[in-house]
Each structure stands twice: as structure tokens, then as C-alpha cells.
N, C-alpha and C positions, 0 to 999 in steps of 0.2 A: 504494500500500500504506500502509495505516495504523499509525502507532506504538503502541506498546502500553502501555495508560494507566499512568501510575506513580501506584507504590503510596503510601497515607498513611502516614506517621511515626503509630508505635504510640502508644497514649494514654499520656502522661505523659512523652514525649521531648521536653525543650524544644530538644536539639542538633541536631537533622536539619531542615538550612536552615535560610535566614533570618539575623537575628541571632544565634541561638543556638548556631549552626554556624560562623559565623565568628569571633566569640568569643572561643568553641573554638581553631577553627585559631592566632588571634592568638596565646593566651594560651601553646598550643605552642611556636608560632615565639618568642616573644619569650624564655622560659624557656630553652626553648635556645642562642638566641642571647646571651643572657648568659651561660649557662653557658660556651660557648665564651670569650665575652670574658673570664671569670675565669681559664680555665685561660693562656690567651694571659701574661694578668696576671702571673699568678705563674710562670712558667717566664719570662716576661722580667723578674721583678722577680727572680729568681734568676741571672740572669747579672753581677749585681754580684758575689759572691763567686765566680763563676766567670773573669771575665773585666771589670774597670770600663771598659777601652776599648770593648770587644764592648756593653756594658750602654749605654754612650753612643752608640755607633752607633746601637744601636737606640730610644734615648727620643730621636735627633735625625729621626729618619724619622719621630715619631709627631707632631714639629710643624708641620707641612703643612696645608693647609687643607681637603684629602680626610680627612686624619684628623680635626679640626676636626669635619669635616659627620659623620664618623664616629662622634663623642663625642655630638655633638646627639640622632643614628638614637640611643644607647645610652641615654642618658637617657630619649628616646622611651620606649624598649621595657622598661626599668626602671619607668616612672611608667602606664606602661597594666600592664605586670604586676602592680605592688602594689595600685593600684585595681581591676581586674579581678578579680585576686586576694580580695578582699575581697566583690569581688559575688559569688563562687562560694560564699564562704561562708556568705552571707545567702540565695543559693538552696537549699543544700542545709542550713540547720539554722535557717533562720524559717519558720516553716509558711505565710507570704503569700508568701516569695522568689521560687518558680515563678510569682507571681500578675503578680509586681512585675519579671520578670526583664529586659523589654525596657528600663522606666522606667529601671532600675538600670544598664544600660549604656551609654544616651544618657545619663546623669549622669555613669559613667566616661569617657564621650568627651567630655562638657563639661568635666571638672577636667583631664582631659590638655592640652585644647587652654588653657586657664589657666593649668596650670601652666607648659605651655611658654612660652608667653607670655610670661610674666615668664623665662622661664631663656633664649631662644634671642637676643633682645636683647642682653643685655652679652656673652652669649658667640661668639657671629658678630663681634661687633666686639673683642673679642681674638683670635678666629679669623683675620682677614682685616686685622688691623693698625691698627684704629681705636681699640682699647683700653688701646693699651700710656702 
């Protein structure tokens, strides 16, 4: 039995597949996933007036080297969001954006991988005790 052919992404959909779909999904995921880290943030940066032993317990579990790798992921997904973020906006209000949308994201995935570059260096080596 034969599958049944799938249909084309309508004209002028750059997010169904491909690039433009995943993106997409990143740009989700990483949004969110800050957003969580912010709220985490501030309800443990609120346990100082609530409690400063409680408050230290918890900034001494975030000095780990799972938290470490953890901070790296957040930077990650901070520095693809803001770039990203910006390619969204050259897609949808430069009239070439949709022209230019793949070009614009292989450049966002070149300045990530740069930027980290320079960031994941000194910080794995405070991470894992090479920096102090």
C-alpha cells in the first residue's frame, strides 16, 4: 500500500520545514526556556528576605559543574534568541527578508557559534576549577 503524497507548504510559508521550521521551534524553546530561568531567578533571589540560610543553601547547589554546563545551555539559548530574534524581524518588515531568510540564519548560527566561542572558554575553566 502506498503512502499518500504530502501536501506542499502554501505559497509564502517560509515555516513549514526545513530551516524555517526549526527556527521556529528553537526560537520557542529557547524563549521559554528563559523565561523559566527568570522566574527560577527571582523567587530564589527572593528567598534572601525570606530566609538568608535557605537563600544560601540554594546559590551553594547552583555551584556545581551540572549547573556550570547549565549557565553555558542558558547563554546558549539567550544568544540564539537575541540573534534569531532579530532575523525575525528582518523577515517580516524588509521586503528581501523572506528572500534572504535561510542566509540570515546560517549567519545567526555563525555569530552563536563565535560568540560562544569566546564565552565557553574562560567559563568551563571556572566551571571545573581551572579559573579560580
Amino acid at each position: 500500500m502506498e503512502a499518500p503524497p504530502v501536501p506542499n507548504a502554501p505559497a509564502g510559508t517560509l515555516y513549514r520545514g526545513r530551516e524555517g521550521m526549526w527556527s521556529w521551534v528553537a526560537h520557542r524553546v529557547t524563549g521559554v526556556s528563559i523565561f523559566f530561568f527568570l522566574l527560577v531567578h527571582v523567587l530564589d533571589t527572593a528567598l534572601v528576605r525570606v530566609s538568608p540560610e535557605a537563600y544560601n543553601a540554594v546559590i551553594g547547589t547552583y555551584q556545581t559543574p551540572i549547573m556550570g554546563l547549565g549557565e553555558a545551555g542558558l547563554v546558549a539559548a539567550i544568544v540564539f534568541h537575541a540573534f534569531n530574534g532579530l532575523r525575525i524581524a528582518l523577515v517580516d518588515f524588509w521586503s528581501k527578508g523572506p528572500q534572504y531568510h535561510r542566509v540570515m540564519l546560517w549567519v545567526v548560527l555563525g555569530l552563536l557559534v563565535v560568540t560562544m566561542a569566546g564565552f565557553l572558554p574562560r567559563h568551563l575553566m571556572n566551571v571545573f576549577g581551572g579559573g579560580h
